[in-house]
Each structure stands twice: as C-alpha cells, then as structure tokens.
C-alpha positions in Angstrom: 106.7 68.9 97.2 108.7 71.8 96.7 112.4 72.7 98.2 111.9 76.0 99.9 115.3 78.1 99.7 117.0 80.8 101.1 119.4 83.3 98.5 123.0 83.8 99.6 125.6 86.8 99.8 125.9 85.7 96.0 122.5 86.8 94.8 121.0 90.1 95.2 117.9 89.1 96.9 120.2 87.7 100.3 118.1 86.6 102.9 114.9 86.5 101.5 113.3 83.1 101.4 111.3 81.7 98.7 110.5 78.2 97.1 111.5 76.7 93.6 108.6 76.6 91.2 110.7 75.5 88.0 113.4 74.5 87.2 115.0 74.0 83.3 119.0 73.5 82.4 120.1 74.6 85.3 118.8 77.9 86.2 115.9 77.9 88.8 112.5 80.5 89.0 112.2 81.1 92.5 109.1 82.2 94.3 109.2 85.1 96.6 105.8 86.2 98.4 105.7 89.9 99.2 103.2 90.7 101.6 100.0 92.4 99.9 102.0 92.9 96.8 101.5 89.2 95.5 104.6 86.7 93.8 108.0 87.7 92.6 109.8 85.3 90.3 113.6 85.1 90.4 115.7 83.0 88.1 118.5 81.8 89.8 121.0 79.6 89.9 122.2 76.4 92.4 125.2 78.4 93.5 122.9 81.3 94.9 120.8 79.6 97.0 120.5 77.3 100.1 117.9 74.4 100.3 116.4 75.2 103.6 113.7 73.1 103.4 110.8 71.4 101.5 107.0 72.4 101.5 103.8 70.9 100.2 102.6 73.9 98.1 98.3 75.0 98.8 96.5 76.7 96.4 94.2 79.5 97.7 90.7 80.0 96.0 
C-alpha cells in the first residue's frame, strides 16, 4: 500500500497527483506518471502535499 498524494499551492508541481514511493528523514520521493513520457520523481516534503488516498501499487511486465 502506498498513500497517493496531491501537491499543494506550496510546491511547484500544484495539482498534479502522484504516490509516495520513499520516504527517509523526512523528505518524501514522490511519483508522478506523465502520460507516454514515463515516471517523474519529486522530493518533497509533508507540508507540500495532501494524502488523498492509498493505492495498492501493480507492476506492468
């Protein structure tokens, strides 16, 4: 399970949605799929983001 999150007016990605994929002292690497582009990883920290939700994570073939 992963917490699926949504960055705040205090983060320059606002809006976009993503999922934590680590986390380490505090700061966070969040996942962002862009569409036939592949994964952006953002560090990040609690105060940026909202939890909007948790998802089990599938990995393709």
């Amino acid at each position: 399970m992963s917490d699926v999150i949504q960055f705040n007016e205090k983060h320059k990605w606002c809006g976009c949605f993503g999922y934590v994929a680590n986390e380490k002292k505090g700061r966070y690497m969040i996942a962002v799929a862009i569409p036939q582009k592949g994964t952006a990883y953002i560090f990040a920290t609690k105060e940026e983001f909202d939890i909007v939700g948790k998802t089990n994570l599938v990995l393709a073939d």
